[in-house]
Structures are given as structure tokens and as C-alpha cells.
C-alpha positions as CSV (number, residue, x, y, z in Angstrom):
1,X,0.0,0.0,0.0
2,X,1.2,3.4,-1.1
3,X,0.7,6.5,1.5
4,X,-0.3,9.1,-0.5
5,X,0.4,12.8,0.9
6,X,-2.9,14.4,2.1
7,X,-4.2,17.1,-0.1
8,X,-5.6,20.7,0.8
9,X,-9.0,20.7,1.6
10,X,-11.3,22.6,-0.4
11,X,-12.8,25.9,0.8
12,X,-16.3,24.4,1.0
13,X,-14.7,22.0,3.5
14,X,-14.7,22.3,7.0
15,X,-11.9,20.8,9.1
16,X,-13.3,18.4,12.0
17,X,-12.5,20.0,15.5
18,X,-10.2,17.5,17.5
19,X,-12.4,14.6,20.1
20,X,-13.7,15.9,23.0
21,X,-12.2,14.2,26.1
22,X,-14.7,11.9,27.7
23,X,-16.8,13.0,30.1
24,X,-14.6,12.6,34.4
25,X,-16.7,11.6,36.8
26,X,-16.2,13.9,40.4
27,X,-14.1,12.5,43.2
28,X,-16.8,14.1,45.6
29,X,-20.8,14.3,44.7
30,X,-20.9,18.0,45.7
31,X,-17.8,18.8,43.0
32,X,-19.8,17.0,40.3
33,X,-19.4,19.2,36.9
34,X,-20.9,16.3,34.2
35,X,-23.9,14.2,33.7
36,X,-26.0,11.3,31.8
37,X,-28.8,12.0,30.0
38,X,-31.5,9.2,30.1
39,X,-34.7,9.2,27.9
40,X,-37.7,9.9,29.6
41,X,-38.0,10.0,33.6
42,X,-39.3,6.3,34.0
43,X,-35.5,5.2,33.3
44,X,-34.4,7.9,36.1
45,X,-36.5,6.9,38.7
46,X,-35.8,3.1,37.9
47,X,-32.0,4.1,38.6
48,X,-32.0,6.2,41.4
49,X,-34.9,3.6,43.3
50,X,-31.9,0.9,42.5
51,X,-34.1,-1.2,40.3
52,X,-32.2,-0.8,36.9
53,X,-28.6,-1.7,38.5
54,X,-26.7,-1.5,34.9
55,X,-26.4,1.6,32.6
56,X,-25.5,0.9,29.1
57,X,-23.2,3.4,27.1
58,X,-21.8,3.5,23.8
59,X,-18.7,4.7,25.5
60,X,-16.7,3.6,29.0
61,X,-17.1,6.7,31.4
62,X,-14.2,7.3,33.8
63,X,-14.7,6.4,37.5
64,X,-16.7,8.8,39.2
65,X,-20.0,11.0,40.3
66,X,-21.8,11.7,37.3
67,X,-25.7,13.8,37.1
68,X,-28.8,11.9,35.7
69,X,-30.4,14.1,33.7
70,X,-33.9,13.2,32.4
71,X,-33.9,14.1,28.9
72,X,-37.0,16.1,27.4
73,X,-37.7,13.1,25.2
74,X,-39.8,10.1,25.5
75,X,-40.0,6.5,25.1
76,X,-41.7,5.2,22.4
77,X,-44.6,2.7,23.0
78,X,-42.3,-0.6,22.5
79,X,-39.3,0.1,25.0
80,X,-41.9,1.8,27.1
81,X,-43.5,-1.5,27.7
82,X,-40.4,-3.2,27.8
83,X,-39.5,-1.4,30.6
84,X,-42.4,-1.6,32.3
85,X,-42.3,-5.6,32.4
86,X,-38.9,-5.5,34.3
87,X,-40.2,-3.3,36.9
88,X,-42.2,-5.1,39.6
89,X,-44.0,-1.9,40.2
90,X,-44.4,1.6,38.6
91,X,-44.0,4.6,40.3
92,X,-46.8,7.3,40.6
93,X,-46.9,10.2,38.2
94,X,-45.5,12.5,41.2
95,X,-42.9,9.7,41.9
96,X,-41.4,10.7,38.8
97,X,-38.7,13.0,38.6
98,X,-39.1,16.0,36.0
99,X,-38.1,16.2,32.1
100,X,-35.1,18.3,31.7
101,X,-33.3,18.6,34.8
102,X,-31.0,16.1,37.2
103,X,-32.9,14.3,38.7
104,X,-30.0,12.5,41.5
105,X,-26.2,11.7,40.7
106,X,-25.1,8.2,40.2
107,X,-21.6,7.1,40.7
108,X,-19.8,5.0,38.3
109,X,-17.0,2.7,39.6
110,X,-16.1,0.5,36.9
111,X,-18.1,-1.7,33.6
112,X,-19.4,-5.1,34.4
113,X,-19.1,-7.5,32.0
114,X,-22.2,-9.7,29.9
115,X,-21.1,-13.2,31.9
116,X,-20.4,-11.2,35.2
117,X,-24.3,-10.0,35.1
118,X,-25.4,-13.5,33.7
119,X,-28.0,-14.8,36.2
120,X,-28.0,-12.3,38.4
121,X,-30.9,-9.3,38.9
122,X,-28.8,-7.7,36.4
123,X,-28.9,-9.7,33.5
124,X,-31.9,-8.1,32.2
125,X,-30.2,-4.7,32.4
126,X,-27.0,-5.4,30.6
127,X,-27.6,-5.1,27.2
128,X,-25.4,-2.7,25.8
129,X,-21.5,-2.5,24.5
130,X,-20.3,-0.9,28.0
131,X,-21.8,-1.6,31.2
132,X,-21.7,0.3,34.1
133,X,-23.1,-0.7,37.4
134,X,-23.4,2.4,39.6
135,X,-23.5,1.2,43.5
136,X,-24.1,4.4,44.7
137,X,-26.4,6.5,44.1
138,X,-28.2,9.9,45.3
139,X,-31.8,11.5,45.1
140,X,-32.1,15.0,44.0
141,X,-29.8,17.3,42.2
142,X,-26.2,18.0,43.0
């Protein structure tokens, strides 16, 4: 394979701007500075009450306190019910936290892997590429 040299952009081109660093969790919950958005409140409460114990990302987040932020969007009537069959009970409307703001902070320790969460409460929960299993967790925002 032959490296040729890079040419000039055009004008109409637009250089990329360099990665933003991931998201770093606070050492202390009252220092926290970042958060994770979750789509629609039902997800937020099922966090925060320690029902939903895993968190799936597309990304690893570094150790840390971390916001949960319930998103202004919603779920859409299939992952809606999904979710609703994991929980043993649903919350009342008021038990909900609101849309748009942070709702608690979660802290992030580590990823858990697919066979660690295998038959365990879990397992139900662990469903994305990177799993983090918050063990603390705090109501209210920070």
C-alpha cells in the first residue's frame, strides 16, 4: 500500500474539530461538573430507586460522580412497555422525577461485564457494549 500525501481541503470543507475528552466523573458528589442524560423519567426513577442496577453506554465513562439528567424526550410505546415488564412496580406520576433537569447523581466505579451480570438481577439490564453498574447512588440534584 502506497501512503499518498494528504491534499488541501477545499474551501467548502470544513476541518473536523479534535475529540472531546470523555466525560470525568467527580471525586466528591458535591464537585460534580458532568452528567448522563436518560430518555424519559421512568429510566431515572428506575436508577435512582436501585431497580435498573446496569447503565449501558456506547462509551466507558471514567470512575466517578456523574448527574442523571432526564432528557426532554420520550420512550416510544415498544421500549416503554419493555421497561415496564422488568419493573415489579411503577412509580406514581408524582414519583417521577421531572423532564429536563438532574434528577440525583449516580456514581460510576467500573463496567461489568455480559457473563459477570449473567443470572443475576442484572442480566436483564446489561444489554449494551459498555456496562456500568453504579453502586451508589443519590436523590435530588447536585
Amino acid at each position: 500500500m502506497q501512503v499518498i500525501s494528504p491534499e488541501p481541503l477545499p474551501e467548502c470543507v470544513t476541518p473536523s474539530p479534535p475529540p472531546r475528552p470523555l466525560p470525568t466523573g467527580a471525586t466528591d458528589p458535591a464537585a460534580t461538573t458532568h452528567a448522563i442524560t436518560m430518555r424519559g423519567a421512568l429510566y431515572s426513577w428506575a436508577i435512582l430507586a436501585g431497580i435498573k442496577t446496569v447503565e449501558n453506554r456506547p462509551f466507558r465513562l471514567s470512575p466517578g460522580w456523574y448527574g442523571l439528567h432526564t432528557g426532554l424526550g420520550s420512550l416510544n410505546a415498544e421500549t416503554r412497555k419493555r421497561l415496564e415488564a422488568r419493573l415489579a412496580r411503577l412509580p406514581p406520576a408524582a414519583d417521577l422525577p421531572p423532564a429536563g433537569a438532574i434528577a440525583g447523581l449516580i456514581r460510576v466505579d467500573g463496567v461489568a461485564s455480559a457473563e459477570g451480570c449473567a443470572g443475576t438481577a442484572a442480566e436483564p439490564w446489561a444489554t449494551g457494549p459498555v456496562r456500568h453498574a453504579p453502586p451508589q447512588r443519590a436523590r435530588g440534584g447536585g
